[in-house]
LOSE-913874 format. One record per residue (C-alpha): x, y, z; residue number from 1. Coordinates in Angstrom, 1 decimal, m for minus. Layout:
(pt (X, Y, Z), NUM) ...
# end
This chain:
(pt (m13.9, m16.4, m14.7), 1) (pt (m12.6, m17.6, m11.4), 2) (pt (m12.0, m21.2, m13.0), 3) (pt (m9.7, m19.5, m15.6), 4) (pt (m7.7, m17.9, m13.2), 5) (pt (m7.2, m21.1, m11.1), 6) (pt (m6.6, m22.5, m14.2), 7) (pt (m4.2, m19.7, m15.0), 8) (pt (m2.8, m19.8, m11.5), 9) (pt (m2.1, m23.5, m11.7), 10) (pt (m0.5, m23.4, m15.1), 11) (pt (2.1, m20.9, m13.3), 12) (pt (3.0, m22.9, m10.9), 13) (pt (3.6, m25.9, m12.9), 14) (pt (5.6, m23.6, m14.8), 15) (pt (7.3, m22.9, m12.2), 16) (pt (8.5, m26.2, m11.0), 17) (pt (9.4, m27.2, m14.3), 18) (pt (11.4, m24.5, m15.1), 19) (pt (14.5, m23.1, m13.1), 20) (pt (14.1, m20.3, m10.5), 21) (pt (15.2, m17.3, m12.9), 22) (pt (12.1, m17.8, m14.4), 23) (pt (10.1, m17.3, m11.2), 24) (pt (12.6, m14.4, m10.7), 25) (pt (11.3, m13.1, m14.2), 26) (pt (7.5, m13.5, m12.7), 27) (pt (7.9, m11.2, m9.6), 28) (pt (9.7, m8.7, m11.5), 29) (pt (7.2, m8.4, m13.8), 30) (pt (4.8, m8.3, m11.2), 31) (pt (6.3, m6.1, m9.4), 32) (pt (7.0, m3.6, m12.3), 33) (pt (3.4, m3.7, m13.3), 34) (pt (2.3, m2.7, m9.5), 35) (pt (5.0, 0.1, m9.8), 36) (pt (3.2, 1.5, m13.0), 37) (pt (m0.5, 0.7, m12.2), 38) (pt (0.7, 2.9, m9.1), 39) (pt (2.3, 5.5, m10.6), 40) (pt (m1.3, 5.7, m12.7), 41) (pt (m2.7, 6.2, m9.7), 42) (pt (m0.9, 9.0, m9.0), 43) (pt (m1.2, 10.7, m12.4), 44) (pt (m4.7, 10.3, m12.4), 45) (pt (m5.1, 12.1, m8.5), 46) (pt (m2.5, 14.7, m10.1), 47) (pt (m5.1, 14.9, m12.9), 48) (pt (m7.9, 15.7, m10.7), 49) (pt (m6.3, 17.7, m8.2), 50) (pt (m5.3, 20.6, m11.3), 51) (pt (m9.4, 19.9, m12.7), 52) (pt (m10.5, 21.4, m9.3), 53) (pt (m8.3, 23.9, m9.1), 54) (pt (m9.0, 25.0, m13.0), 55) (pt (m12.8, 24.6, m12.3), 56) (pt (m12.7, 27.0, m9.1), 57) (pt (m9.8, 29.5, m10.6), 58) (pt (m12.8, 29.4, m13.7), 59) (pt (m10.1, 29.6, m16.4), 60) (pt (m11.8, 28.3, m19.1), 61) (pt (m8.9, 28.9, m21.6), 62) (pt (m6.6, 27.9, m19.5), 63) (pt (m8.1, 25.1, m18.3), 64) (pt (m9.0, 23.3, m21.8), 65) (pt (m5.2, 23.9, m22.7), 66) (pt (m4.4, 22.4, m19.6), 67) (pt (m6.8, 19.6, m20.2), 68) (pt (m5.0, 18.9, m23.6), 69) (pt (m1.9, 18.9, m22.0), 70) (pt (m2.9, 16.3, m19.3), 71) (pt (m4.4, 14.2, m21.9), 72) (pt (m1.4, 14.3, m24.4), 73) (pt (0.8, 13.5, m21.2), 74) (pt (m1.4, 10.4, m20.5), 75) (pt (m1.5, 8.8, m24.1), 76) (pt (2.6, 9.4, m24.0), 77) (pt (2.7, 7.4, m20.2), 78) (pt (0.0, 4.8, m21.8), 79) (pt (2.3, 4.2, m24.9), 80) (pt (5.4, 3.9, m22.2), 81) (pt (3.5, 1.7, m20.2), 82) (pt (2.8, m0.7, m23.5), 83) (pt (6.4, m0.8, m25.0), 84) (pt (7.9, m1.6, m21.5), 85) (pt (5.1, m4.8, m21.2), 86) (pt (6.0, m5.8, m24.9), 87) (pt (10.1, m6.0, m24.0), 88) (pt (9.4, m7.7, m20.5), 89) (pt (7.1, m10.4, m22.5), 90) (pt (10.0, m10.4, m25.1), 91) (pt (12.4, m10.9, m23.0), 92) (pt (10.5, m14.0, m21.1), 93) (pt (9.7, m15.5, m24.1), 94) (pt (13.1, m15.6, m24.6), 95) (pt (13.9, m17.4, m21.6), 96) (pt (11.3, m19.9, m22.2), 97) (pt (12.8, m20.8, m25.8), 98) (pt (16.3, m20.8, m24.5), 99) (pt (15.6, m23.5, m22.1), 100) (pt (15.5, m26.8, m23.7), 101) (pt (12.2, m27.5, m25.3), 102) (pt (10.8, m24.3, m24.2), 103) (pt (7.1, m23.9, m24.5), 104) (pt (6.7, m27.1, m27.4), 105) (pt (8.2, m29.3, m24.0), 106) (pt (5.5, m27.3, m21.8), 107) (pt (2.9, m27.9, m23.7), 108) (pt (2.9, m31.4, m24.7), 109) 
# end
């Protein structure tokens, strides 16, 4: 596993210096978005939690598997979010890449 990411990482960086430095710019942004969401996760989840005590101790059972629905609806929504903005970013990089001359075919060889 660690291999493959060296691997990985080392592939990037060659990337890198091959191509200009929007596509680096392209990398940290993505990066950086994906922290953002992975954080806001976080959050979510904590949120999550948080209103489960408060159900389990109010003893609303009702309420509380409503509320549980709710939660989990709201999640599978964020998830679906989450997915769609990954696919454009990766779209849009991909993009780059073939725009450049040679693109990935030039990377590759």
């Amino acid at each position: 596993m660690m291999m493959w990411i060296l691997m990985m990482m080392i592939m990037m960086l060659i990337m890198i210096m091959r191509r200009m430095m929007l596509m680096m710019m392209m990398m940290m942004m993505m990066m950086i978005i994906m922290m953002l969401m992975m954080m806001m996760m976080m959050m979510l989840m904590m949120m999550m939690m948080m209103l489960m005590m408060v159900m389990l101790m109010m003893m609303m059972r009702m309420m509380m598997l409503i509320m549980m629905l709710m939660m989990m609806m709201m999640l599978m929504i964020m998830m679906m979010m989450m997915m769609m903005m990954m696919l454009m970013m990766m779209m849009v990089v991909i993009d780059s890449l073939c725009v450049t001359k040679g693109g990935w075919s030039e990377f590759l060889s």
